[in-house]
C-alpha positions in Angstrom: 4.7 22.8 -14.9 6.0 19.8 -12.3 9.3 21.4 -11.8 8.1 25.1 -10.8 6.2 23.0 -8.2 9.1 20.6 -6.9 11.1 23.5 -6.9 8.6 25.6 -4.3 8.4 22.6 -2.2 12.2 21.6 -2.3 12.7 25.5 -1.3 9.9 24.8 1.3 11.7 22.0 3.0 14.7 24.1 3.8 12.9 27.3 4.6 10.7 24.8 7.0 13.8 23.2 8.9 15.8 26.4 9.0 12.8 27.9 10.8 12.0 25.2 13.2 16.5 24.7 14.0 16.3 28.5 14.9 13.3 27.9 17.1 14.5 24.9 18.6 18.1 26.1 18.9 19.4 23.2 16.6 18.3 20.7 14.7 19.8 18.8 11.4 20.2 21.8 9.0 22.3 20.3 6.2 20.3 16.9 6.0 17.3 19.6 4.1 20.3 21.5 2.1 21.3 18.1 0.5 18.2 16.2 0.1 15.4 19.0 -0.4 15.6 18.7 -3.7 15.7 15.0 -4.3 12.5 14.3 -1.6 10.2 17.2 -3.7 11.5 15.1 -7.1 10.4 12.2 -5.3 7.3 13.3 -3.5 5.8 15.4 -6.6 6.9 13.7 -9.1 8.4 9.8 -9.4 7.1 8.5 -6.2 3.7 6.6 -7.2 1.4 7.2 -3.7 -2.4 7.5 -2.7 -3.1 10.4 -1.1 -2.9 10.4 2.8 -5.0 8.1 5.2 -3.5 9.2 8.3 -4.3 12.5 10.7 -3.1 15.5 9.4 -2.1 16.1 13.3 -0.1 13.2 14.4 -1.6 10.5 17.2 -0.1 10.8 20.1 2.3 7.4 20.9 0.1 4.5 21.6 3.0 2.3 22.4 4.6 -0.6 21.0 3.5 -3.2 18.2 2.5 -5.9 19.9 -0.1 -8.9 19.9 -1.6 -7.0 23.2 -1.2 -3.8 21.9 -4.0 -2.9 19.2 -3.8 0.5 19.2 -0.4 0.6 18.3 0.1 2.5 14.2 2.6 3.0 12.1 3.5 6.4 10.2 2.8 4.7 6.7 -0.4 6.3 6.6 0.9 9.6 5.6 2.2 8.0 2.3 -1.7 6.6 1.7 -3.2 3.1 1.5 -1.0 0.1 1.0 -2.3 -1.4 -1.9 -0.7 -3.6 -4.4 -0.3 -0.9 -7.3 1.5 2.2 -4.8 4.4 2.9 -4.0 5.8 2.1 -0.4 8.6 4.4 0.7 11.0 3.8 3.7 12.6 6.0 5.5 16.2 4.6 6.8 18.1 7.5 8.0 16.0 8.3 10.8 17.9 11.1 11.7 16.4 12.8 8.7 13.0 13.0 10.2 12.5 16.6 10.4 13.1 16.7 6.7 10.6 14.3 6.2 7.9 15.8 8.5 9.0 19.4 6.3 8.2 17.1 3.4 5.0 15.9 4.3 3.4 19.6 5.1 4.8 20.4 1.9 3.3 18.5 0.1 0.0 18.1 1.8 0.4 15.2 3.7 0.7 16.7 7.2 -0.7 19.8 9.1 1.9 22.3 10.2 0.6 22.0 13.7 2.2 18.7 13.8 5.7 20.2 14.1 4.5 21.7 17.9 4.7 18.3 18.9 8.2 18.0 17.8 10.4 15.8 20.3 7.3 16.1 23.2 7.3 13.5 25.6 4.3 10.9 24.4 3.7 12.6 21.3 5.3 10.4 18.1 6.4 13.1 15.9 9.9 12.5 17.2 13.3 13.8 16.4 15.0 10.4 15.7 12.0 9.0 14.0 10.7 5.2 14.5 8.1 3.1 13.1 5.4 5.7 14.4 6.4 8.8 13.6 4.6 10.7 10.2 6.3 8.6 6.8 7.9 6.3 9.1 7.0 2.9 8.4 9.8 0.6 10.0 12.3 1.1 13.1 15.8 1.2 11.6 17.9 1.1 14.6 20.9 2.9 15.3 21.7 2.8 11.5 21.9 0.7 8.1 18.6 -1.5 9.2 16.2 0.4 6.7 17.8 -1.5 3.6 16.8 -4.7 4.9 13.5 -4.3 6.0 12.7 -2.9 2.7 14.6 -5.9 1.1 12.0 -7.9 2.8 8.8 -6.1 1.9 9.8 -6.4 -1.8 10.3 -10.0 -1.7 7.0 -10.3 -0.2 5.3 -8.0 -2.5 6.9 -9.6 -5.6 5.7 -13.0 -4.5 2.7 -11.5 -4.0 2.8 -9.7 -7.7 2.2 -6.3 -6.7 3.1 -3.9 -9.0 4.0 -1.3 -6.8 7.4 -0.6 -6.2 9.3 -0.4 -2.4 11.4 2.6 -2.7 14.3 3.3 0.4 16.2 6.6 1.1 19.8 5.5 2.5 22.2 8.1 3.8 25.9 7.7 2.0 26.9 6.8 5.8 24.9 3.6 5.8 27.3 2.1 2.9 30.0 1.4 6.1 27.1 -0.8 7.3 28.2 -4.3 6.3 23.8 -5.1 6.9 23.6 -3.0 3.7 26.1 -5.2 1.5 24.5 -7.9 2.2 21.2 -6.5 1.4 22.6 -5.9 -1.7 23.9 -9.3 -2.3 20.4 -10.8 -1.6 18.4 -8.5 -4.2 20.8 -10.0 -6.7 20.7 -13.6 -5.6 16.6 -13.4 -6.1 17.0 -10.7 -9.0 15.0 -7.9 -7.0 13.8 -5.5 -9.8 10.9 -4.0 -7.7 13.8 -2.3 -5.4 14.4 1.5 -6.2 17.0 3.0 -3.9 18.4 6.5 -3.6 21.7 7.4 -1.4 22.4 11.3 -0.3 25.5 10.9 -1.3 26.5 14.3 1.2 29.9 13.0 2.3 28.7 13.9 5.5 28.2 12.0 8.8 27.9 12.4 12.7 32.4 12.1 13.1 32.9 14.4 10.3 33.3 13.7 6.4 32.3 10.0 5.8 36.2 9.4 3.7 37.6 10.9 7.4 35.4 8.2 9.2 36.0 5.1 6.3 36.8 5.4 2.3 34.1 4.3 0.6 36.3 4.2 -3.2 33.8 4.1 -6.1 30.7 3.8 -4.8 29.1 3.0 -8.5 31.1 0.6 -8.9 30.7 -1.7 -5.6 27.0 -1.5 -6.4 27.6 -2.5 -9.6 29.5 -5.5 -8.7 26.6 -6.5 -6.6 24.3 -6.4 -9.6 22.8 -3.1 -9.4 21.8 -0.7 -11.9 23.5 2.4 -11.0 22.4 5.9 -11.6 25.3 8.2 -10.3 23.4 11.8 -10.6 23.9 15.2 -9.2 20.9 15.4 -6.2 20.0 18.8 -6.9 18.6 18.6 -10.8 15.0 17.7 -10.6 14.9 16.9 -14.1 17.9 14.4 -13.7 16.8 12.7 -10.7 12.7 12.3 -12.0 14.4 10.9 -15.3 16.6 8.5 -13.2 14.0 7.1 -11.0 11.7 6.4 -14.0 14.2 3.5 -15.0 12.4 0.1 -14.7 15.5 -2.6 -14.5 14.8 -6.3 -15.6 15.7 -8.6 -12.4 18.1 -6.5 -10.1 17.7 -3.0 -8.6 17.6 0.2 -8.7 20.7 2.5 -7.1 20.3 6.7 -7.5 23.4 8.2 -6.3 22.5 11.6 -5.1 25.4 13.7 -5.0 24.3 16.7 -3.2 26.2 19.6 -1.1 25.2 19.8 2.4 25.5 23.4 2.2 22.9 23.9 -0.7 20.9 27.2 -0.2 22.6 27.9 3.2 26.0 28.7 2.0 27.1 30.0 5.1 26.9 26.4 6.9 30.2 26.1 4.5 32.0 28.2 7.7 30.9 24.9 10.0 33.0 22.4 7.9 34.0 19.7 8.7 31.3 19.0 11.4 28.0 19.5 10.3 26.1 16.9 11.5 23.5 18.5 13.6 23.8 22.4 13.8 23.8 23.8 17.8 24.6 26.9 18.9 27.0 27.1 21.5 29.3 30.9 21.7 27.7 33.9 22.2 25.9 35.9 19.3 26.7 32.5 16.6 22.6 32.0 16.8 21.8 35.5 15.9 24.5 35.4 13.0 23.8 32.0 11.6 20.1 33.1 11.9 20.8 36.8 9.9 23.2 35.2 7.1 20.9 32.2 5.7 17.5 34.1 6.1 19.0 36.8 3.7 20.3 33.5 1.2 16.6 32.1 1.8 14.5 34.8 1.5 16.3 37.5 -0.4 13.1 39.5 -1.1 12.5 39.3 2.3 9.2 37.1 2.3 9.2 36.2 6.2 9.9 32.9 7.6 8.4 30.8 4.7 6.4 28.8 7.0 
């Protein structure tokens, strides 16, 4: 059945991220607890891509796009052929990468080696990714650009008459960005309906909680207000979110709220509240703890590293 196979790559993703933060002695840990299981739904499941077209070991960065630049690529190889009846998924958090990358070896789409080149000098698997890195298709600045990029691509592609939809992963964060409003405002002025959004809805961001940083009130119903169709859904059930993102709206997009916990599967990350942005280690012995605590809530048969 689909859902014993989201559920070994959603378990995958986190085992994958853990692994590679305890390696690298950080790395963002509670971005896989609170969207692991909503990127398997997506990946397995709703999300309708051709199989891969790029290496399975990344290219090393060829610099970039320009007119005197034909080398330069883009990651949106790894999520197969553009074609006018797939998918195209954007990535806007970009701090998310490594989730992503743990996503795309999941699932096939990328060879494990490609995590050595993590954060390397001239290599483009990157840690904040850009518009080369694997599944990266656009650059999204410093935050809240993704939205409108993909705005952009559907408009295109709905002129165009592709049937193919453009879906977008937005961090709860990015709905402080006033670019993302007004993303929102265009989709309804030219009745976007091949838009599909979904928002980890974490309550987390790089100051703390996102209320402590700026109230975002009723998320469901601001987006409603701006013409959305709004699916507010718990992030973890696979069933809830595949059913969700099934929904075809006539003339105006799609919204899936993801409320997820940032601590999902690595309960002890619950003692680093409210900061959890990127997990470092920085006392004596909190490395080797943190390490002991979640391996025993990730593998409690003791499987290894899961990698």
């Amino acid at each position: 059945m689909w859902q014993q196979e989201t559920r070994r790559v959603a378990h995958g993703i986190r085992c994958r991220v853990f692994e590679h933060t305890i390696r690298n002695n950080g790395g963002y840990l509670s971005q896989a607890c609170s969207s692991a299981d909503f990127l398997a739904t997506l990946y397995t499941r709703t999300l309708h891509l051709g199989p891969a077209i790029a290496p399975p070991v990344p290219r090393p960065f060829a610099g970039p796009p320009a007119a005197d630049n034909p080398h330069a690529f883009t990651g949106a190889g790894y999520h197969g052929e553009q074609t006018p009846a797939w998918d195209r998924f954007i990535i806007s958090p970009a701090h998310y990468a490594l989730v992503i990358y743990a996503a795309l070896i999941e699932t096939g789409r990328m060879d494990a080696q490609g995590l050595e080149l993590f954060n390397r000098d001239g290599e483009s698997v990157e840690m904040i990714g850009a518009e080369h890195s694997p599944g990266m298709e656009v650059m999204t600045g410093s935050l809240g650009q993704g939205l409108s990029q993909a705005l952009g691509i559907a408009m295109a592609r709905q002129r165009r008459g592709d049937r193919g939809r453009v879906w977008v992963f937005l961090s709860d964060g990015e709905l402080q960005e006033g670019q993302t409003w007004e993303a929102f405002q265009v989709m309804d002025h030219y009745h976007l309906d091949n838009i599909a959004i979904i928002v980890d809805v974490n309550g987390q961001q790089c100051d703390g909680t996102v209320a402590s940083t700026l109230r975002l009130g009723d998320i469901a119903h601001r987006l409603r207000a701006f013409g959305a169709e709004v699916h507010d859904i718990d992030g973890h059930d696979i069933e809830a979110i595949d059913q969700a993102g099934r929904s075809r709206p006539e003339h105006r997009p799609l919204v899936l709220l993801a409320n997820t916990d940032p601590c999902r599967g690595m309960d002890y990350l619950n003692r680093r509240r409210p900061k959890m942005h990127y997990v470092r280690f920085l006392k004596p012995g909190e490395k080797e703890e943190l390490e002991r605590e979640i391996r025993n809530e990730l593998y409690p048969e003791g499987q290894g590293d899961g990698t």
